[in-house]
mmJSON file of the N, C-alpha and C atoms, coordinates in Angstrom:
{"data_MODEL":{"atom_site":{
"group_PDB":["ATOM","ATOM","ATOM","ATOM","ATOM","ATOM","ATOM","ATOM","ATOM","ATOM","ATOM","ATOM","ATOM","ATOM","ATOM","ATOM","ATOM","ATOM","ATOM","ATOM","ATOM","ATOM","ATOM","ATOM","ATOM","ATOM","ATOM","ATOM","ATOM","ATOM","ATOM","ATOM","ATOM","ATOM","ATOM","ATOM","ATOM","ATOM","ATOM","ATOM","ATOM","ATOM","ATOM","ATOM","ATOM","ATOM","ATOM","ATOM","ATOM","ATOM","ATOM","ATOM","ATOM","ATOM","ATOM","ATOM","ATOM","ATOM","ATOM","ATOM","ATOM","ATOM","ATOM","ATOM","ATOM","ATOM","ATOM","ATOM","ATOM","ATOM","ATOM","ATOM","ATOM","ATOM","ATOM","ATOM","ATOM","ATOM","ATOM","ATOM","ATOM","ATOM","ATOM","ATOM","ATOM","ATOM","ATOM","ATOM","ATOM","ATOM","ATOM","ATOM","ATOM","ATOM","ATOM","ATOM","ATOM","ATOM","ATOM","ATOM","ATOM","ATOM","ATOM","ATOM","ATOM","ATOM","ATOM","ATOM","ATOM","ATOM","ATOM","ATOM","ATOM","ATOM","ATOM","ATOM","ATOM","ATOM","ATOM","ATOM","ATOM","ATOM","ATOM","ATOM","ATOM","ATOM","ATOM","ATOM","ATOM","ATOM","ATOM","ATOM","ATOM","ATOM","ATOM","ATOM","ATOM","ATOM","ATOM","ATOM","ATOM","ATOM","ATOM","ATOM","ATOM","ATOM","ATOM","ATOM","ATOM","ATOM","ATOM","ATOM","ATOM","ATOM","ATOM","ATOM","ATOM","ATOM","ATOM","ATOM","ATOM","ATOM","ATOM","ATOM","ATOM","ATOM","ATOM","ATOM","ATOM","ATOM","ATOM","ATOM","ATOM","ATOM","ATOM","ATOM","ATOM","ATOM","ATOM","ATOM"],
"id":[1,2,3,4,5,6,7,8,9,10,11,12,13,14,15,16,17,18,19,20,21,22,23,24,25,26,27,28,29,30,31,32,33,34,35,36,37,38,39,40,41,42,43,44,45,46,47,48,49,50,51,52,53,54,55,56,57,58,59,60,61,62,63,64,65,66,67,68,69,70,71,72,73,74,75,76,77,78,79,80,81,82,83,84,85,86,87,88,89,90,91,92,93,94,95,96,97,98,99,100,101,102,103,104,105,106,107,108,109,110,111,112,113,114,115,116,117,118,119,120,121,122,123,124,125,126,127,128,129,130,131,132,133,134,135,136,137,138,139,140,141,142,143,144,145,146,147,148,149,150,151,152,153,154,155,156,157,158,159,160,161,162,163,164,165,166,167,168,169,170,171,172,173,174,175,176,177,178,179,180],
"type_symbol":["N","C","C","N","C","C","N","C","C","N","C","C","N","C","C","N","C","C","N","C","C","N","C","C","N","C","C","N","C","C","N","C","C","N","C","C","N","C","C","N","C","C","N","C","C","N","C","C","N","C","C","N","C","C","N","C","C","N","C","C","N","C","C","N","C","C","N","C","C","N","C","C","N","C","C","N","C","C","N","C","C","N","C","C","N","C","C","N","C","C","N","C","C","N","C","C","N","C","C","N","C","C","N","C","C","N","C","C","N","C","C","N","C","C","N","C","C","N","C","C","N","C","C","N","C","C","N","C","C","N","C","C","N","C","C","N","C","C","N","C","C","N","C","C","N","C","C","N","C","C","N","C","C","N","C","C","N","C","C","N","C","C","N","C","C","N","C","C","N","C","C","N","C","C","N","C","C","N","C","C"],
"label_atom_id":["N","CA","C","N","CA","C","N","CA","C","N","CA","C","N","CA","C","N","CA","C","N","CA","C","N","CA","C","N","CA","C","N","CA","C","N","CA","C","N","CA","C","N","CA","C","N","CA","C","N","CA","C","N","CA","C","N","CA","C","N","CA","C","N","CA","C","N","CA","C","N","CA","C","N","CA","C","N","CA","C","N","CA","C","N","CA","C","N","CA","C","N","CA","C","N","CA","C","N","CA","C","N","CA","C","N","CA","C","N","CA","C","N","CA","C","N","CA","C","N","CA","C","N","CA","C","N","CA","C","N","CA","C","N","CA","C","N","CA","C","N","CA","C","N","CA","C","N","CA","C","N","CA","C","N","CA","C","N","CA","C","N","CA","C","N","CA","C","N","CA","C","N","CA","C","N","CA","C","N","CA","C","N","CA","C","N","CA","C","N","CA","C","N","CA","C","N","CA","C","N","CA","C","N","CA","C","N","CA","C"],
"label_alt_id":[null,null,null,null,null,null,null,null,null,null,null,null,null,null,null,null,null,null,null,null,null,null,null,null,null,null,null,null,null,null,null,null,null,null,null,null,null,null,null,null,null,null,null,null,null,null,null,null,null,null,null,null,null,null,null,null,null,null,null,null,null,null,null,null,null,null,null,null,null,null,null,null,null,null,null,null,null,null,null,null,null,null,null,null,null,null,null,null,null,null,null,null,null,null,null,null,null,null,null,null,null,null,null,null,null,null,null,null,null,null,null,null,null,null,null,null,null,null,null,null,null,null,null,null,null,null,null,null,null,null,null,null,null,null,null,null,null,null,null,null,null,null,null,null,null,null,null,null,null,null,null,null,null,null,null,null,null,null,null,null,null,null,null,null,null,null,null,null,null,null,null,null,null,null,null,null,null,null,null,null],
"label_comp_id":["UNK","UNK","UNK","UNK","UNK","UNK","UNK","UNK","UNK","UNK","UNK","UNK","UNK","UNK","UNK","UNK","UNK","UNK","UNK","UNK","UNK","UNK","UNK","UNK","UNK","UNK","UNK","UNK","UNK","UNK","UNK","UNK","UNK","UNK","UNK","UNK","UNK","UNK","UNK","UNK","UNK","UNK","UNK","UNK","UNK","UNK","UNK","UNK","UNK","UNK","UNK","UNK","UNK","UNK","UNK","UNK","UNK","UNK","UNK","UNK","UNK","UNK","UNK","UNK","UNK","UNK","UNK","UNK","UNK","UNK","UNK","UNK","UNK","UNK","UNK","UNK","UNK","UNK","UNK","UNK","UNK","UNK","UNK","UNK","UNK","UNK","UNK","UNK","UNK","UNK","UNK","UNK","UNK","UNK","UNK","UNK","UNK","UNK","UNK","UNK","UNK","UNK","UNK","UNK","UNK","UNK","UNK","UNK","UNK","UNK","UNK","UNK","UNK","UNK","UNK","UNK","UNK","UNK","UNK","UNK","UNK","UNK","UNK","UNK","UNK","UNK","UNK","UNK","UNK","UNK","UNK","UNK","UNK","UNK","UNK","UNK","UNK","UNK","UNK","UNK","UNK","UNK","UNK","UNK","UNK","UNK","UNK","UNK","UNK","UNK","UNK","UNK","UNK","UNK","UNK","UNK","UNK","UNK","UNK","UNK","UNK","UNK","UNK","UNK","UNK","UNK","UNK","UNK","UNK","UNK","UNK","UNK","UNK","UNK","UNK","UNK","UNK","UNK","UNK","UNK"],
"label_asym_id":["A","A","A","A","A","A","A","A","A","A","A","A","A","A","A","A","A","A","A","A","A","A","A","A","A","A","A","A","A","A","A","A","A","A","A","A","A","A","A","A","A","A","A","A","A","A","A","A","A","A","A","A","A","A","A","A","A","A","A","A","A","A","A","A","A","A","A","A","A","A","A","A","A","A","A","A","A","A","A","A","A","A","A","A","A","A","A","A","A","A","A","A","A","A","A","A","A","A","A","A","A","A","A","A","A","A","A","A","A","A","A","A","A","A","A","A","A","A","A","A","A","A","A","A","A","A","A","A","A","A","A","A","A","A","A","A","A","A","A","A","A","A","A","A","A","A","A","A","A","A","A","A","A","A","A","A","A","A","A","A","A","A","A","A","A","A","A","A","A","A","A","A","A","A","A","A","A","A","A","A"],
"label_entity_id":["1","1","1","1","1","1","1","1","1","1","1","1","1","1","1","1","1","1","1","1","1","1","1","1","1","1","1","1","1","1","1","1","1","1","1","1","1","1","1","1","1","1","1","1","1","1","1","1","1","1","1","1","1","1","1","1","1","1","1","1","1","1","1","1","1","1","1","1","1","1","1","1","1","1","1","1","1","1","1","1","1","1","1","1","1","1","1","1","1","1","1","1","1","1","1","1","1","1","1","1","1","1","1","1","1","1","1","1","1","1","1","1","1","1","1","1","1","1","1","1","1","1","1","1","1","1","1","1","1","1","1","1","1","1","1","1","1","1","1","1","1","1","1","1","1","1","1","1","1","1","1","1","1","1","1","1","1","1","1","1","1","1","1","1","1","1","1","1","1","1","1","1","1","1","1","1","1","1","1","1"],
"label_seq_id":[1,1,1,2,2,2,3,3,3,4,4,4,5,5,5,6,6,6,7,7,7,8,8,8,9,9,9,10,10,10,11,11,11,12,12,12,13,13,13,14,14,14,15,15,15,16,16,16,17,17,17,18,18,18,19,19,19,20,20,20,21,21,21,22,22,22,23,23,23,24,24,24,25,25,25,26,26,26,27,27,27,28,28,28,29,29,29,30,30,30,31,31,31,32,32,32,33,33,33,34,34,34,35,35,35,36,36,36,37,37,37,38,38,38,39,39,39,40,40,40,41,41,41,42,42,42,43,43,43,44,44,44,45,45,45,46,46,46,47,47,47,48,48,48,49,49,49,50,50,50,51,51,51,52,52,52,53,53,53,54,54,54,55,55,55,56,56,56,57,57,57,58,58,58,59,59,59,60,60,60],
"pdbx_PDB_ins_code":[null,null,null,null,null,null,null,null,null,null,null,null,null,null,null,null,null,null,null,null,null,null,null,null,null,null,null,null,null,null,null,null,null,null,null,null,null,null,null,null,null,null,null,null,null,null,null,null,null,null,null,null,null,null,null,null,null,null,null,null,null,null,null,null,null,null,null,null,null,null,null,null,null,null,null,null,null,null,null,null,null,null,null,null,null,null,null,null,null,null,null,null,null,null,null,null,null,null,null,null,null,null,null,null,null,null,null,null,null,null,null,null,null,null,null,null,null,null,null,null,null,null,null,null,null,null,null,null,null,null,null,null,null,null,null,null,null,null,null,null,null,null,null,null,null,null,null,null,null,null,null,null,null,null,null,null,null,null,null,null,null,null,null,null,null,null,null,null,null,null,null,null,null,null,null,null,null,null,null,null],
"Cartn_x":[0.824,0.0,0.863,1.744,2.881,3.287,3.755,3.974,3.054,1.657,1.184,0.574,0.9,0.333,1.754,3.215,3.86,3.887,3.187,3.671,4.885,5.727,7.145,7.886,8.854,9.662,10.767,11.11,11.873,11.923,12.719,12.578,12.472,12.729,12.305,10.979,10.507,8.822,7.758,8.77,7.893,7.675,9.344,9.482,7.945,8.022,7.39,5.845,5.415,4.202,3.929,5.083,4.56,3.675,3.465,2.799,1.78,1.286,0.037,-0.748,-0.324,-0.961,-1.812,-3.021,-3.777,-4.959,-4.975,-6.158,-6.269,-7.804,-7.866,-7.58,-6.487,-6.527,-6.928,-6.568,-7.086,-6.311,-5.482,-4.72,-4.563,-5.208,-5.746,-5.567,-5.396,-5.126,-3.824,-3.128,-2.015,-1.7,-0.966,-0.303,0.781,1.64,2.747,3.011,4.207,4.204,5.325,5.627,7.146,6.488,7.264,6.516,8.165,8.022,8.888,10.644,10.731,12.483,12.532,11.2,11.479,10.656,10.983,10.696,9.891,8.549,8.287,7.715,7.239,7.256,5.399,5.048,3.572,3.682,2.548,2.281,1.427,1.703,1.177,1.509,0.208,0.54,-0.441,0.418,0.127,-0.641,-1.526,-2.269,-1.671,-1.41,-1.2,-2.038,-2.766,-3.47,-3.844,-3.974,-4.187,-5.662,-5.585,-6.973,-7.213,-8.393,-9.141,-10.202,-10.737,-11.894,-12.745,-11.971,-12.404,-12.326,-12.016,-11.816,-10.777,-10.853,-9.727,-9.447,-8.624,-8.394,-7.009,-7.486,-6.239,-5.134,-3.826,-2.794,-2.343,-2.538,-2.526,-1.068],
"Cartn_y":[-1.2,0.0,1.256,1.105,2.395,3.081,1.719,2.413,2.57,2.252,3.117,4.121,4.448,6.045,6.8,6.22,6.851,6.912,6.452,6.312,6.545,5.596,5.943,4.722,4.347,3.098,3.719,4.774,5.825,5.037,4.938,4.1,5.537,6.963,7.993,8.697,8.356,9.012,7.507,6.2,5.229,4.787,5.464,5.748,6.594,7.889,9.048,8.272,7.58,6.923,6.244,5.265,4.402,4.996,6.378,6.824,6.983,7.031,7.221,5.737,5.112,3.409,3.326,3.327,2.82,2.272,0.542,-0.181,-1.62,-1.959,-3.011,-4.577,-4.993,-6.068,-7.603,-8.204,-9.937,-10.484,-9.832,-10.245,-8.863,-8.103,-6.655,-5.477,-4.552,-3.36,-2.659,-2.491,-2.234,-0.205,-0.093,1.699,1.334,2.595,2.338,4.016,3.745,4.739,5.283,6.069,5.995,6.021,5.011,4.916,4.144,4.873,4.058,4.05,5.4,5.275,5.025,3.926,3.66,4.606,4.124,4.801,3.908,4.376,3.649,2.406,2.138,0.634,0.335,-1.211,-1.696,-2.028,-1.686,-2.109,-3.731,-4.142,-5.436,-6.843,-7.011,-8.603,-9.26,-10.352,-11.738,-12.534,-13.426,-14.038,-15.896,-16.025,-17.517,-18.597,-19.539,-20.147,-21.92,-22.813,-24.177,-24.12,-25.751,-26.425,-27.207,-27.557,-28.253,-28.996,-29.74,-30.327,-29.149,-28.965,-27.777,-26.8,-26.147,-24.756,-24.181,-22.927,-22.03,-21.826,-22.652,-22.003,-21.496,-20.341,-19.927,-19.7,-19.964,-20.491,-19.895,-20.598,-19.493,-19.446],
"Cartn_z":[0.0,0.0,0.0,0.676,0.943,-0.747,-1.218,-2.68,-3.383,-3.554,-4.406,-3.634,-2.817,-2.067,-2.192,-2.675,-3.003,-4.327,-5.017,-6.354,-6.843,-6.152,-6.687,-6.419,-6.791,-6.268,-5.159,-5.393,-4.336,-3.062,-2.288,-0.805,0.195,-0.11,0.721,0.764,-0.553,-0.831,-0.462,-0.514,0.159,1.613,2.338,3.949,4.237,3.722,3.877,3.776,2.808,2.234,3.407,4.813,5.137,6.043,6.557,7.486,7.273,6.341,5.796,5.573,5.752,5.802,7.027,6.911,8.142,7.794,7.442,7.571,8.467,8.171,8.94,7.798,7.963,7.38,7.817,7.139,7.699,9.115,9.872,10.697,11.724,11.486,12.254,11.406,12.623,12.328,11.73,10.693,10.245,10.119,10.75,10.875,11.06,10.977,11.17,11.642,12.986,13.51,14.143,14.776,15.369,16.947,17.808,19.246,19.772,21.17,22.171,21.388,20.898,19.892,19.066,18.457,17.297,16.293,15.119,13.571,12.739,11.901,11.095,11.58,12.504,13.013,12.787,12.975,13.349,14.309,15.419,16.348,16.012,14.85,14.863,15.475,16.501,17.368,16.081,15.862,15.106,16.077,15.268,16.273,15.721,16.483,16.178,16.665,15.578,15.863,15.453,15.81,15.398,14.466,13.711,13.535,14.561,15.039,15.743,15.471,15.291,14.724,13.454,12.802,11.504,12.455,13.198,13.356,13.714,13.906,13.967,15.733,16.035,18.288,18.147,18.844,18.788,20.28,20.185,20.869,21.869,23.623,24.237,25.136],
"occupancy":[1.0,1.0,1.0,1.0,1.0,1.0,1.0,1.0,1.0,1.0,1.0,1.0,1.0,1.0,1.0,1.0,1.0,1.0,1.0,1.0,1.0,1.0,1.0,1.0,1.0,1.0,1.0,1.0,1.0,1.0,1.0,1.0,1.0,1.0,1.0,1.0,1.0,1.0,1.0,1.0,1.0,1.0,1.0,1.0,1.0,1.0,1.0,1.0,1.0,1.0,1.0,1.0,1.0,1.0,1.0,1.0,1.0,1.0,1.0,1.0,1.0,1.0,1.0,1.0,1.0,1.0,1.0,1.0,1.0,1.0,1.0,1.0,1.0,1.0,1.0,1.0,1.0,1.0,1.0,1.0,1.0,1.0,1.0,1.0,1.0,1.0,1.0,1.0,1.0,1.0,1.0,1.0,1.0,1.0,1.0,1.0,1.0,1.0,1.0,1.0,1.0,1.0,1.0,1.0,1.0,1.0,1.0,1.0,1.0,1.0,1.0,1.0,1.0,1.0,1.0,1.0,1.0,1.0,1.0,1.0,1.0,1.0,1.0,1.0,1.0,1.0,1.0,1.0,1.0,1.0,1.0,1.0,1.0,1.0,1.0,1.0,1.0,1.0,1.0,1.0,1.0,1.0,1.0,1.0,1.0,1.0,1.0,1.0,1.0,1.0,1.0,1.0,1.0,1.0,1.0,1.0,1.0,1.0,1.0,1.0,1.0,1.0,1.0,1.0,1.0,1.0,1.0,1.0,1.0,1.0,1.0,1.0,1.0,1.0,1.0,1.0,1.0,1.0,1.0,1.0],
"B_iso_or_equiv":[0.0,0.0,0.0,0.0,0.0,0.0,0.0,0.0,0.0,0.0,0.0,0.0,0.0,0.0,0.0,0.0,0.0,0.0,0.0,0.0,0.0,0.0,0.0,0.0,0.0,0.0,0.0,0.0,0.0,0.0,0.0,0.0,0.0,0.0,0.0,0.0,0.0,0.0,0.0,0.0,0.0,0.0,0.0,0.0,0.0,0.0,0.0,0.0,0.0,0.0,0.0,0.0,0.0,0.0,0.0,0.0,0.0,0.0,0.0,0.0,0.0,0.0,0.0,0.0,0.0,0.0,0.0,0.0,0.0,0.0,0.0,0.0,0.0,0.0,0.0,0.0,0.0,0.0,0.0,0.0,0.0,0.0,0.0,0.0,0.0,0.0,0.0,0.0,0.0,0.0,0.0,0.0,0.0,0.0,0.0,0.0,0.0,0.0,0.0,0.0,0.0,0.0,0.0,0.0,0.0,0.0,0.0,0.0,0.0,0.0,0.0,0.0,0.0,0.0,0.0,0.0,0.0,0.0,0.0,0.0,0.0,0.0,0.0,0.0,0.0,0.0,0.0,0.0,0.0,0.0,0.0,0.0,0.0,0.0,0.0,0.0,0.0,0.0,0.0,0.0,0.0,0.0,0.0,0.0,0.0,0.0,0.0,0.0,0.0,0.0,0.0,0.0,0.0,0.0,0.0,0.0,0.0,0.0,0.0,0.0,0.0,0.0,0.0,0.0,0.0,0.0,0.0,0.0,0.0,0.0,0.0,0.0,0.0,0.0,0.0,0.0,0.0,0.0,0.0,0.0],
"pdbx_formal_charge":[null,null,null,null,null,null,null,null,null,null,null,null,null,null,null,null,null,null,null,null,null,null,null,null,null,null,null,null,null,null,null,null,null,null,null,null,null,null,null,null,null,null,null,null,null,null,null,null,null,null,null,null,null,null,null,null,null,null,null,null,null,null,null,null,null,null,null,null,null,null,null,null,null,null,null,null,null,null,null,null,null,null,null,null,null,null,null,null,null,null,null,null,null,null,null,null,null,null,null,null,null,null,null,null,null,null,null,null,null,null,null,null,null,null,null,null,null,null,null,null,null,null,null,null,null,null,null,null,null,null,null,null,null,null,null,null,null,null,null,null,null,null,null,null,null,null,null,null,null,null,null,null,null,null,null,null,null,null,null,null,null,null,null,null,null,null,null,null,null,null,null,null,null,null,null,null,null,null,null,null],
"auth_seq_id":[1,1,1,2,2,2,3,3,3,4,4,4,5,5,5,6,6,6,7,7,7,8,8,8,9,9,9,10,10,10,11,11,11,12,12,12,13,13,13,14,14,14,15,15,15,16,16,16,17,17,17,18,18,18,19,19,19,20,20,20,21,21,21,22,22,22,23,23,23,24,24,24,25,25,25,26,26,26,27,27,27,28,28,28,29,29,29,30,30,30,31,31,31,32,32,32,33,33,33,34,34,34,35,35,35,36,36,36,37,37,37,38,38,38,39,39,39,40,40,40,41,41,41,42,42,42,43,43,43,44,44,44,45,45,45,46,46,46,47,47,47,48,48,48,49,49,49,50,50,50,51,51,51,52,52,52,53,53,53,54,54,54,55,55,55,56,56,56,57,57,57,58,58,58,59,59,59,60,60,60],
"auth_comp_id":["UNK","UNK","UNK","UNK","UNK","UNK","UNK","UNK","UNK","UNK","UNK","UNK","UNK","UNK","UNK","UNK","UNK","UNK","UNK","UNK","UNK","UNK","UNK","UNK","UNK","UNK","UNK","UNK","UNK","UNK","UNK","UNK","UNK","UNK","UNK","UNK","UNK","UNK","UNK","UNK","UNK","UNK","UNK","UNK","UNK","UNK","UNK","UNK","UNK","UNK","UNK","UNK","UNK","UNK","UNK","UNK","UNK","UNK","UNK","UNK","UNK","UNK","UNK","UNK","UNK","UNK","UNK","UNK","UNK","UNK","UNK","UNK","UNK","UNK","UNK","UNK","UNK","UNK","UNK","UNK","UNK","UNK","UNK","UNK","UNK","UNK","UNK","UNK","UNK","UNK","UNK","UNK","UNK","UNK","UNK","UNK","UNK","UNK","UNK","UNK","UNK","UNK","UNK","UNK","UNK","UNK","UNK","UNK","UNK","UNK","UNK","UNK","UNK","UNK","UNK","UNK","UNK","UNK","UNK","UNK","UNK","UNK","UNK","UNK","UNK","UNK","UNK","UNK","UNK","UNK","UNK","UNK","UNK","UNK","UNK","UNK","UNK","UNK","UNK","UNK","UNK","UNK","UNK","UNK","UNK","UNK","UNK","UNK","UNK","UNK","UNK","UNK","UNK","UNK","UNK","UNK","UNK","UNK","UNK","UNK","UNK","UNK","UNK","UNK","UNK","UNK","UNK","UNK","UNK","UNK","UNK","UNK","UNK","UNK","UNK","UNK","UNK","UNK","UNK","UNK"],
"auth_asym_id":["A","A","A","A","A","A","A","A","A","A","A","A","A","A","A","A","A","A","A","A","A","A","A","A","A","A","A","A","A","A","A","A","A","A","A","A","A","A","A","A","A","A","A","A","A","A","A","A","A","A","A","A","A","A","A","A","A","A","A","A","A","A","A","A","A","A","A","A","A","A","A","A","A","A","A","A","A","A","A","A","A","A","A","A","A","A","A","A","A","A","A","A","A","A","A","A","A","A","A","A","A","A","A","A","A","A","A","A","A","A","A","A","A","A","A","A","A","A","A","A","A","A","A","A","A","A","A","A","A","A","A","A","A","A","A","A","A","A","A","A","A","A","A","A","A","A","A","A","A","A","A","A","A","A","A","A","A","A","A","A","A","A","A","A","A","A","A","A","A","A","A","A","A","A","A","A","A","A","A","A"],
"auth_atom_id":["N","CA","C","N","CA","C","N","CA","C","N","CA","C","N","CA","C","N","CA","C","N","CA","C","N","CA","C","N","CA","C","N","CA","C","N","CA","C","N","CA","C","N","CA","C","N","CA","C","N","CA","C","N","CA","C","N","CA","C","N","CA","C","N","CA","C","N","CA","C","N","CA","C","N","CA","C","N","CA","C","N","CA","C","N","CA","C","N","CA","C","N","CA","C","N","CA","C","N","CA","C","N","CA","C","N","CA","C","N","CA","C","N","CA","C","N","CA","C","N","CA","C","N","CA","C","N","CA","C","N","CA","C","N","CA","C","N","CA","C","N","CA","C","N","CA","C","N","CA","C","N","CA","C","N","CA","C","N","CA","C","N","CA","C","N","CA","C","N","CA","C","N","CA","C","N","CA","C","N","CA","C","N","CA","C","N","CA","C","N","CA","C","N","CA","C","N","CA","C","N","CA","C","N","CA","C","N","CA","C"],
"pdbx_PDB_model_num":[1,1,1,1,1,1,1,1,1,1,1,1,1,1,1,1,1,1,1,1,1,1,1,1,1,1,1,1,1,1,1,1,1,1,1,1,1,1,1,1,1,1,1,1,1,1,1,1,1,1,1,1,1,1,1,1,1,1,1,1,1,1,1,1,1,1,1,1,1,1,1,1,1,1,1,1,1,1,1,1,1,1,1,1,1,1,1,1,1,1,1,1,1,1,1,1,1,1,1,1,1,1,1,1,1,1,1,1,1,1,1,1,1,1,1,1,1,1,1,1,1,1,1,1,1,1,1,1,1,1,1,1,1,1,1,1,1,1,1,1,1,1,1,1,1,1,1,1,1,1,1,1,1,1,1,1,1,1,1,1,1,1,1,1,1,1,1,1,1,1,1,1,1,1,1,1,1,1,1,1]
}}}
């Protein structure tokens, strides 16, 4: 998403692009932000999860 909101292959207009990323995807919420020193980062927790008799439990 970053690059085509940068429309550019540029890695500084696609840095700049990544801030502007904020949706909900299949595995949550995706932004990216500068928090706690860092730069650029997702606060994304992965959810890890098994099958079980056909379903989805997830791993605690």
């Amino acid at each position: 998403r970053a690059i085509e909101l940068a429309q550019s292959l540029d890695p500084v207009k696609i840095k700049d692009a990544m801030k502007k990323v904020d949706y909900q995807g299949l595995e949550g919420h995706i932004k990216f932000e500068d928090f706690e020193g860092y730069r650029n980062q997702c606060k994304f927790v992965p959810a890890i999860i098994k099958w079980e008799g056909g379903n989805r439990v997830p791993l605690k």
